[in-house]
VOGU-3710 file (C-alpha; in Angstrom, 3 decimals, decimal comma):
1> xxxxxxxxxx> 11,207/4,138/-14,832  8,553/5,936/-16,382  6,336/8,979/-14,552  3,120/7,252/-15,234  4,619/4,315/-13,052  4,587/6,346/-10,011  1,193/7,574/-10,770  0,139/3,711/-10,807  1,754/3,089/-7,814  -0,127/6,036/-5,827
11> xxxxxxxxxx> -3,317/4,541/-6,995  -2,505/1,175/-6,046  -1,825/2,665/-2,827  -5,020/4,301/-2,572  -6,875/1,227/-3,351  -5,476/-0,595/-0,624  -5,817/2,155/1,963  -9,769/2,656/0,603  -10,147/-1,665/0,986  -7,884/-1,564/4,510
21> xxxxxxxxxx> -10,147/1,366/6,068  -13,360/-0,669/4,952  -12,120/-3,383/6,355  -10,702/-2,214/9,607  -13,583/-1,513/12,527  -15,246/1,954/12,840  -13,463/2,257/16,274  -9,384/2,094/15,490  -7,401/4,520/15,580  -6,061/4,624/11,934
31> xxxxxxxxxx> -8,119/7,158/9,743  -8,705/7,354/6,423  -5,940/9,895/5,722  -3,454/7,437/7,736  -5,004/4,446/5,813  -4,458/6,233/2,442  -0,907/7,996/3,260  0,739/4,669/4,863  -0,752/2,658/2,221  0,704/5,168/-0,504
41> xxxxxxxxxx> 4,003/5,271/0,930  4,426/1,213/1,275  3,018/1,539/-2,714  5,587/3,608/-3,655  8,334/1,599/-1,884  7,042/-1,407/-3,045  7,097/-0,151/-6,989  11,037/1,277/-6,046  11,707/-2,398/-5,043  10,568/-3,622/-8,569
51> xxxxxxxxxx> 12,785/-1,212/-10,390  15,205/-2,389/-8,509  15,125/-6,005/-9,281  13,923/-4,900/-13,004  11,242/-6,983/-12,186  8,277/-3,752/-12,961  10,146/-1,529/-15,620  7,619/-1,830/-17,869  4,642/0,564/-16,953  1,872/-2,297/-16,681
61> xxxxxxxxxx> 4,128/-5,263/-15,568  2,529/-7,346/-13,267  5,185/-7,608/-11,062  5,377/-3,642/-10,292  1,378/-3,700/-9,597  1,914/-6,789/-7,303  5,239/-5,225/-5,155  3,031/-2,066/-5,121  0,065/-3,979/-3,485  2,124/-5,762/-0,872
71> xxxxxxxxxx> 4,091/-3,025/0,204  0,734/-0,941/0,949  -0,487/-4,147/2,404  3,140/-4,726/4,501  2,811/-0,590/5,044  -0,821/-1,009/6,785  -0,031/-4,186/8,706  3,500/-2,838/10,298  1,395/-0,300/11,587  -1,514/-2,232/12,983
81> xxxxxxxxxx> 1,242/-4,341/14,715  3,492/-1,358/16,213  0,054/0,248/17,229  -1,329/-2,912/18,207  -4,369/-2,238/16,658  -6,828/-5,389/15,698  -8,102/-5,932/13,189  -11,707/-7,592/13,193  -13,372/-7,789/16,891  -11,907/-8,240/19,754
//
């Protein structure tokens, strides 16, 4: 695994958060520094799981962007369900 993977990852993860907080209503409880940190952290764990299958060893395989995305999306929406927090109106 390369260093500038990891970078990659953490933006991924950003991205997500950034999208998920824009999404999400002005009145839940997850922040933007929540949004961005849980969404980094499921990034990163979802990049680890592509090394791990060798599916993203390559620094721009698709496969490592995609595992990135979904587990800052997973990340987000484990935490909307333990929280119970909607999203959209309610």
């Amino acid at each position: 695994m390369e260093p500038i993977a990891l970078i990659n990852w953490v933006l991924v993860g950003v991205a997500v958060g950034v999208m998920t907080r824009l999404l999400m209503p002005q009145g839940e409880p997850l922040g933007w520094g929540a949004a961005l940190v849980l969404a980094i952290v499921g990034s990163v764990g979802g990049g680890l799981v592509a090394v791990s299958f060798h599916l993203g060893t390559q620094v721009y395989a698709p496969a490592g962007w995609l595992l990135s995305a979904l587990g800052a999306t997973a990340a987000l929406m484990t935490y909307c369900w333990v929280t119970d927090a909607a999203v959209g109106p309610r």
